[in-house]
DSSP file (Angstrom, degrees, kcal/mol; ACC not computed):
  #  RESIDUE AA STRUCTURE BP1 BP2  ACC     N-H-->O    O-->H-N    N-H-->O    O-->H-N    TCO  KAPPA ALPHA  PHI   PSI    X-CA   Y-CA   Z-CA
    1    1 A X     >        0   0    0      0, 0.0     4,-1.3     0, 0.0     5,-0.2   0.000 360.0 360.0 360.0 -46.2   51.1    2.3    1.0
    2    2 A X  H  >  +     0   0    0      1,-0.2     4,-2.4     2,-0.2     5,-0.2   0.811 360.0  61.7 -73.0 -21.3   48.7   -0.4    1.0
    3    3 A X  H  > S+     0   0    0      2,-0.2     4,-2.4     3,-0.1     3,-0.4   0.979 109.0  39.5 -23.4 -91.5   48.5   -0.3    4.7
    4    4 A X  H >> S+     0   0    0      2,-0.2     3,-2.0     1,-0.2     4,-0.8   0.815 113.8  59.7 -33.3 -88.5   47.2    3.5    4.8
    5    5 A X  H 3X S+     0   0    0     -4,-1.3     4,-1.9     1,-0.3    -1,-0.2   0.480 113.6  38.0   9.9 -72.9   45.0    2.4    1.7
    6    6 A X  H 3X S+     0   0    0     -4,-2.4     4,-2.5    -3,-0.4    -1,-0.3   0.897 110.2  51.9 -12.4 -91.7   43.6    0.0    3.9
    7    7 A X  H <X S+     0   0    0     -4,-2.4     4,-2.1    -3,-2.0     5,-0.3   0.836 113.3  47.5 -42.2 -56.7   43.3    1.6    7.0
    8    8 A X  H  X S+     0   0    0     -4,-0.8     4,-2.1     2,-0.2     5,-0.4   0.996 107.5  58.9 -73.0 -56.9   41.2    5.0    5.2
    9    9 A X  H >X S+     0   0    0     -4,-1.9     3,-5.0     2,-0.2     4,-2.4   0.828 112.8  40.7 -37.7 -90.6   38.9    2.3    3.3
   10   10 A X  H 3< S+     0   0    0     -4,-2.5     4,-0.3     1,-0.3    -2,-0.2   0.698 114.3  46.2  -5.4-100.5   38.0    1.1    7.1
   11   11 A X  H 3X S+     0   0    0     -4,-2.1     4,-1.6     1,-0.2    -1,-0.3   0.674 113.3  52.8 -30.9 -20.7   37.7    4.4    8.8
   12   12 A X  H <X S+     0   0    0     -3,-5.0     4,-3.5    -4,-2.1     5,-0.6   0.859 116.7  39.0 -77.3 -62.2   35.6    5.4    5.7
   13   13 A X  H >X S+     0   0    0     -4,-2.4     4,-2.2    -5,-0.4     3,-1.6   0.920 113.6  55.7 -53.2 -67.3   33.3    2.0    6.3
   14   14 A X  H >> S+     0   0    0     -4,-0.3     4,-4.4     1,-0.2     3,-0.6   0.812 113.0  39.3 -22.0 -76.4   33.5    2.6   10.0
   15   15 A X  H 3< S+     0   0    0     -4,-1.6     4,-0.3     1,-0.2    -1,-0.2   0.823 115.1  49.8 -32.6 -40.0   31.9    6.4    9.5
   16   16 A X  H <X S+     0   0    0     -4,-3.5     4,-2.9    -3,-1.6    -1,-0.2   0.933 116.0  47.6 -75.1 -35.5   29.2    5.4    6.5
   17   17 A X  H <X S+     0   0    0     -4,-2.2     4,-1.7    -3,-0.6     5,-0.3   0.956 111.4  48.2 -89.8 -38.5   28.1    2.3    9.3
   18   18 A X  H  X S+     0   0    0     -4,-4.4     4,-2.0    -5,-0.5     5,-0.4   0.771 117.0  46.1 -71.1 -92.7   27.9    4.9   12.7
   19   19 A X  H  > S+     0   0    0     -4,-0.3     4,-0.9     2,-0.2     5,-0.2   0.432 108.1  56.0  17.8 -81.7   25.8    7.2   10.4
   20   20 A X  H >X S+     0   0    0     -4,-2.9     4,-2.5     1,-0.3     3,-1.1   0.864 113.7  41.7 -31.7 -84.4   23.7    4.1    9.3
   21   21 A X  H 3X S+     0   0    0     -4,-1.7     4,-1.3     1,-0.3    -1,-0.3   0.563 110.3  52.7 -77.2   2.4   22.9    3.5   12.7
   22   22 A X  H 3X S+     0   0    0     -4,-2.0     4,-0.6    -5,-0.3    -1,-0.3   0.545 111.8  45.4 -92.1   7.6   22.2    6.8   14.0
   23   23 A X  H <X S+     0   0    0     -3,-1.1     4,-3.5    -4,-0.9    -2,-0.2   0.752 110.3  55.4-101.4 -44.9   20.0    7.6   11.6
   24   24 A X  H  < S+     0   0    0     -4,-2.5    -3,-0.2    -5,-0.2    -2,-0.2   0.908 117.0  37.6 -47.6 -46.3   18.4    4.3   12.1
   25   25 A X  H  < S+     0   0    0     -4,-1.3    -1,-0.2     1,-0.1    -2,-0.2   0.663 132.9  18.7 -77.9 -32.3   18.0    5.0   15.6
   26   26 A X  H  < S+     0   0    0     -4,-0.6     3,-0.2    -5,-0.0    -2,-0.2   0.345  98.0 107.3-126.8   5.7   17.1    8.7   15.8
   27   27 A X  S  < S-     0   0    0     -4,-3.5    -4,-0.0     1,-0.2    -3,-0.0  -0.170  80.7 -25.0 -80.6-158.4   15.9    9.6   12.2
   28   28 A X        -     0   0    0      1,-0.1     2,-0.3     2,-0.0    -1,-0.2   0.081  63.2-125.0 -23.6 109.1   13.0   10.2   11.1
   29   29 A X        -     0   0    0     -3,-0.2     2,-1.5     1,-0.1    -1,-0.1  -0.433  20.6-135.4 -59.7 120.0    9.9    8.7   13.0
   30   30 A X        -     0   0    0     -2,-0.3     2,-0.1     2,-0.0    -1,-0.1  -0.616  27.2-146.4 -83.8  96.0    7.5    6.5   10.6
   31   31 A X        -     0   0    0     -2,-1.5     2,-0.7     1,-0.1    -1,-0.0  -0.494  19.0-140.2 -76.5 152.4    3.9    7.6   11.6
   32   32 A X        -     0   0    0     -2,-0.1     3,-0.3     3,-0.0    -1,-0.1  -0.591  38.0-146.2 -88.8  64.3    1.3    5.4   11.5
   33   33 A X        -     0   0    0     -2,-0.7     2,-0.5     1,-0.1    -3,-0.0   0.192  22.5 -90.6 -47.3 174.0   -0.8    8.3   10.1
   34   34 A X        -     0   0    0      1,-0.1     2,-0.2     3,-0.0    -1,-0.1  -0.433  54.2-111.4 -56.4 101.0   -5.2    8.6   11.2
   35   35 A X        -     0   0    0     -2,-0.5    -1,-0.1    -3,-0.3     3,-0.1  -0.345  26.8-105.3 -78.4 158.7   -7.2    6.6    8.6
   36   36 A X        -     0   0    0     -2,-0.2     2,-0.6     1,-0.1    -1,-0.0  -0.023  31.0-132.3 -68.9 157.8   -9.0    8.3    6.7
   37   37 A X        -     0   0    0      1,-0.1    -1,-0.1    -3,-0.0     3,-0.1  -0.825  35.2-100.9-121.1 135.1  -12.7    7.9    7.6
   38   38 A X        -     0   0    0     -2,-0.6     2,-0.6     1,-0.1    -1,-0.1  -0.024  43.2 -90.1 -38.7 159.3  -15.1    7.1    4.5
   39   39 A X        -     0   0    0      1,-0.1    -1,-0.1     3,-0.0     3,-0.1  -0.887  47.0-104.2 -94.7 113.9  -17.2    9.7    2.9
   40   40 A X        -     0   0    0     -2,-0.6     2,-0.7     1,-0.1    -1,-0.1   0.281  36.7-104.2 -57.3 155.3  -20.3   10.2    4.2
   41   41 A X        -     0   0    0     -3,-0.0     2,-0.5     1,-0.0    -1,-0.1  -0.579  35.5-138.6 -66.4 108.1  -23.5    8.7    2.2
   42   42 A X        -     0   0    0     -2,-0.7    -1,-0.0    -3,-0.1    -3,-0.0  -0.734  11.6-113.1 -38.7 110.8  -25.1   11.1    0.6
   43   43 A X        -     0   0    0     -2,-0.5     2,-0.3     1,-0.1    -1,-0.0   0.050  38.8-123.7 -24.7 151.7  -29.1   11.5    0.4
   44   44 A X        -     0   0    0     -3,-0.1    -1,-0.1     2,-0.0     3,-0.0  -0.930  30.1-119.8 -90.0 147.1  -30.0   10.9   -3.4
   45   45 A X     >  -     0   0    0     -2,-0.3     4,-0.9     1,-0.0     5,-0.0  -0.291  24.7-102.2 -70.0 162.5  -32.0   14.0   -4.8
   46   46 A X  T >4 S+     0   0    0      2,-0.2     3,-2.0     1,-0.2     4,-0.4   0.986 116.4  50.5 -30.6 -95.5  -35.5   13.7   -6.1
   47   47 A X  G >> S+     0   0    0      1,-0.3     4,-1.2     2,-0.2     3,-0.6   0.636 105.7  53.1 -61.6 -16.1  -34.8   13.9   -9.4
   48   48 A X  G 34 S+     0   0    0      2,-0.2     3,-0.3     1,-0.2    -1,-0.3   0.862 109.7  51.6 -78.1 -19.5  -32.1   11.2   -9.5
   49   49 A X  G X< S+     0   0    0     -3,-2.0     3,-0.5    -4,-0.9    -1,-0.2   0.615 103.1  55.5 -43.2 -28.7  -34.4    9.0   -7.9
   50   50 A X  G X> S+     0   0    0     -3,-0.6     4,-1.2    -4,-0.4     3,-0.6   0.867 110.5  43.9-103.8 -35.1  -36.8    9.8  -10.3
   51   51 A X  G 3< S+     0   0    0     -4,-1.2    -1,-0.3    -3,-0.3    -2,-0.1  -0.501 106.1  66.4 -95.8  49.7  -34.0    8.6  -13.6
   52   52 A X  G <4 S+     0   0    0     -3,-0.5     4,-0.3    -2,-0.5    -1,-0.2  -0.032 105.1  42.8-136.8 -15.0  -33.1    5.3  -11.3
   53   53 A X  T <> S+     0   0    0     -3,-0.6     4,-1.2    -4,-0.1     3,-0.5   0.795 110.9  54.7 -86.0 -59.2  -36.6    4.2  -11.9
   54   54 A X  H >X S+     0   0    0     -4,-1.2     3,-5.2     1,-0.2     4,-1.8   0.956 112.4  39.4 -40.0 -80.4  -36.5    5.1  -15.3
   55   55 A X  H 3> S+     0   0    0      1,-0.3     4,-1.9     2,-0.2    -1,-0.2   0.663 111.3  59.5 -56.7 -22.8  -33.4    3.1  -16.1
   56   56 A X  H 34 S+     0   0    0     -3,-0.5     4,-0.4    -4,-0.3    -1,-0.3   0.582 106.5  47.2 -79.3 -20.7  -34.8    0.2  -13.8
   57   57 A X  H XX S+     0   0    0     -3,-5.2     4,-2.4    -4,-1.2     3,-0.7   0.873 114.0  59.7 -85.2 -43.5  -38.2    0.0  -16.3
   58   58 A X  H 3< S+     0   0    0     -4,-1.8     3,-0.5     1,-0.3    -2,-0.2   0.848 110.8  33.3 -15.7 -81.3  -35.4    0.0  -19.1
   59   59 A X  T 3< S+     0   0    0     -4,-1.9    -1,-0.3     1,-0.3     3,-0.2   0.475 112.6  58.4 -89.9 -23.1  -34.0   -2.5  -18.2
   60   60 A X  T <4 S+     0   0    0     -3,-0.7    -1,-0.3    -4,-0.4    -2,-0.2   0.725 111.1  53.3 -91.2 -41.6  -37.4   -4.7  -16.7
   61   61 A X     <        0   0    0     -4,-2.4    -2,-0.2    -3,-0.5    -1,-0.2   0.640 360.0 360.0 -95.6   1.2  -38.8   -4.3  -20.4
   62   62 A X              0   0    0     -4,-0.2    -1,-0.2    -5,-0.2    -2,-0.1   0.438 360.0 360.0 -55.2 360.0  -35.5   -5.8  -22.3
């Protein structure tokens, strides 16, 4: 009995370990996906230009 016992344990490890490495070998491919390219600079509008001064006299009269 402990023979068999035995024996099925194996063949069970055997099976889980060919798996293991056919999946290792043929699963899924790990792309090295594109990276992502920065977000271009925007212009600043007029009027935020115009409260970036502001805050910059703000701060110049502290």
């Amino acid at each position: 009995m402990a023979d068999n016992y035995l024996e099925k344990q194996y063949e069970d490890y055997e099976a889980r370990k060919a798996a293991w490495e056919w999946e290792r070998k043929h699963g899924k491919k790990i792309k090295k996906g594109v990276p992502k390219q920065p977000e271009p600079v925007r212009p600043l509008h007029p009027d935020d230009l115009d409260a970036i001064e502001e805050d910059e006299e703000e701060e110049e009269g502290r």
